[in-house]
N, C-alpha and C positions, 0 to 999 in steps of 0.2 A: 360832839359832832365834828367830823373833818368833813370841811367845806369843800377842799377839791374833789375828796370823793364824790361826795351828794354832784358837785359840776361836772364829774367825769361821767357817773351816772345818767344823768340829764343827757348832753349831749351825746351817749353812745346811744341811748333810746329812742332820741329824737333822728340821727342817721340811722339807723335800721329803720326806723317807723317813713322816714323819705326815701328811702331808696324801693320799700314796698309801694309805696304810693306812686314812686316814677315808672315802675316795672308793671304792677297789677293790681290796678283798683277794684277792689272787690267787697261785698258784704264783710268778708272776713280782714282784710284789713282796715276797713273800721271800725271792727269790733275789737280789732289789737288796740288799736290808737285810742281808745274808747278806754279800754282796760286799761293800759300803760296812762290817760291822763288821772282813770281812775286810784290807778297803782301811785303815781307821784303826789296826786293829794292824800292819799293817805302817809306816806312817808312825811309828809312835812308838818302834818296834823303830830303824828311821832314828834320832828324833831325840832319841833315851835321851840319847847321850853328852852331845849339845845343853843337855839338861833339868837332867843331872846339874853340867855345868857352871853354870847359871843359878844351882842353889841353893846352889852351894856358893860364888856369888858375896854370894846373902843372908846364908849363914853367915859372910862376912869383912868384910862391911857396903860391898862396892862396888857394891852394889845404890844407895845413897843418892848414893853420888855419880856415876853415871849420871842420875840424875833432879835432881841439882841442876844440871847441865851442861845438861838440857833445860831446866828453868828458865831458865840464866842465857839462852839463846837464844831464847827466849819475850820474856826479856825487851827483848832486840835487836829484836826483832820489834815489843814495843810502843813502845819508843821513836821507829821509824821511823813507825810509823802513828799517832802523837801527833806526829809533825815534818809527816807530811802525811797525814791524815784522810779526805779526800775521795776519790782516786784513787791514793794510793799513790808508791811513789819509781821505780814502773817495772814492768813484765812483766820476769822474767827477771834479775832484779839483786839478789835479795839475796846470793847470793855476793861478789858484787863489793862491796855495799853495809855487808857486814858485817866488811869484811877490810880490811887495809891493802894499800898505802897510801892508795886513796882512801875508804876506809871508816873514818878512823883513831878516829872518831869512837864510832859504835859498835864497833867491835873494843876501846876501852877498856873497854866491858862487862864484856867476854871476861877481859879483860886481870888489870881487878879483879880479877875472882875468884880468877885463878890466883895471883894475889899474896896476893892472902888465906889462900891454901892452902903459901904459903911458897915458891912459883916462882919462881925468874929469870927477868925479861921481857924476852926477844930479839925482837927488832921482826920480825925475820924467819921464825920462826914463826908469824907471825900475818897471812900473804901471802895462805892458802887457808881460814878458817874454817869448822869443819863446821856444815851447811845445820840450819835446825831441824829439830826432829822434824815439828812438829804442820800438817797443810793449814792449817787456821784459821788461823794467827798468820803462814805464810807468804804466806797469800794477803791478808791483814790488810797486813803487812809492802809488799806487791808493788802491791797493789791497792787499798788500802784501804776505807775502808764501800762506796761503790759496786762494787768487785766480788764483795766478799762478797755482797753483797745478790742479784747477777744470778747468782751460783754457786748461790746459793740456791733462787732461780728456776728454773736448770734443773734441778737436784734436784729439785724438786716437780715439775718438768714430765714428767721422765722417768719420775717413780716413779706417779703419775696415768695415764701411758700405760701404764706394763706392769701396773697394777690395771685400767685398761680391757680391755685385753686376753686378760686372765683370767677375767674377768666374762663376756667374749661367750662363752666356752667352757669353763663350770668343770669339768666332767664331760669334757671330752675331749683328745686327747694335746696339741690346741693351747694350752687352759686349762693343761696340767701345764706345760707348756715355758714357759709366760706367769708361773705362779707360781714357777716354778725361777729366772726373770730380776729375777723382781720381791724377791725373798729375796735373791739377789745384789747388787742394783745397795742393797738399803738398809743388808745389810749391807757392802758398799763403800764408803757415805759414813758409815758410824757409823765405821766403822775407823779411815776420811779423816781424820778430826776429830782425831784422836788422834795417828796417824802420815801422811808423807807419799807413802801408796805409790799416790796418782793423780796423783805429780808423776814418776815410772819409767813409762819406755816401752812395757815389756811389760802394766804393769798399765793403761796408759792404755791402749795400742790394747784389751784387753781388757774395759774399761769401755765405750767406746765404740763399740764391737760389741755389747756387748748394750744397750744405749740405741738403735741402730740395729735390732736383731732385734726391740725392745721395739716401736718408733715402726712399722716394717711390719709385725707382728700386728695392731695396733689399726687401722690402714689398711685390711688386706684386710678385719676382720671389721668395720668400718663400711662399707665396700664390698659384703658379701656382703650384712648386715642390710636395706640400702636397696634389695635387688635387683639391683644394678648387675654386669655381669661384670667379673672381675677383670685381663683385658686383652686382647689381642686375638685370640688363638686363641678363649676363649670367646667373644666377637664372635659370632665366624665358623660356631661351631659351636652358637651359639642362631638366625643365618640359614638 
């Protein structure tokens, strides 16, 4: 079970479910909140066992070393964007860049530690190294300050557009669906930062769907604002 998801979860449900409740209190929004607290007990009733597992991993202190292993890969991370700074050692390679045999370099990182921890180092365990946790440090790692800088970029672009689009309609179901994208898409890059889950498929095309649903709101509703029809059926049917 990843924990900050389940939190990120929780609190994007809980601001849509308040911003309904500040704008239009109605039968049906208590029947969301109703379902949604319904929906969160079930989710947890799920991932009891999950939960129960996690802490019984703090009780045996494998909690810390979890987190020292993301460390040590953080710290793969910084070495390679202190070897190149600018642009990075590649889209697509820190796996390769962190593993032997042509990674032999940093996979000594790795290597340390496990020696420190009193392992025997077989070269051949160290073929497939697991990926960091954190976006930041991978895309640090991959890209270095210039693509951070232009990831950044489009984080602010996207998150700009679905506050635009909320704005042209706060009061109506297109303003709700604009602020449900916009609570999503920020809590998806605070998560990003932390873990890598807009580097998975399902969470990417899922991100980028709503960056797209985000960028055609603000489209039509600067299209409606200026007068203009929204294509060509209304054309035809303002002729």
């Amino acid at each position: 079970m990843s924990r900050a998801a389940l939190a990120a979860y929780a609190v994007g449900a809980a601001l849509v479910l308040a911003m309904a409740w500040l704008k239009r209190p109605s039968a049906r929004t208590l029947a969301a909140t109703l379902m949604g607290v319904a929906g969160a007990a079930l989710v947890a009733a799920f991932a009891m066992d999950a939960l129960k597992h996690r802490l019984e991993e703090v009780k045996l202190g494998l909690e810390k070393s979890e987190v020292e292993l993301r460390d040590v890969l953080n710290e793969q991370s910084r070495a390679m964007r202190d070897d190149n700074p600018l642009l990075g050692l590649g889209w697509n390679n820190f796996g390769i860049a962190n593993s032997r045999p042509q990674g032999a370099d940093y996979s000594g990182i790795l290597e340390d530690w496990d020696a420190s921890r009193g392992f025997r180092i077989v070269e051949e365990n160290y073929l497939a190294n697991p990926l960091t946790e954190s976006l930041y440090w991978l895309l640090m790692a991959e890209n270095g300050w210039t693509g951070w800088a232009l990831f950044l970029l489009f984080q602010g672009i996207t998150l700009v557009t679905a506050l635009r689009a909320w704005r042209r309609d706060p009061g109506g179901l297109a303003g709700y669906a604009a602020f449900a994208i916009l609570t999503a898409l920020t809590l998806c890059y605070l998560h990003g930062n932390v873990e890598r889950i807009l580097t998975q498929v399902k969470n990417l095309s899922h991100w980028l769907l709503l960056a797209g649903l985000a960028a055609g709101m603000a489209r039509r509703g600067a299209r409606l604002s200026n007068g203009r029809p929204e294509n060509a059926a209304d054309t035809l049917q303002q002729r």
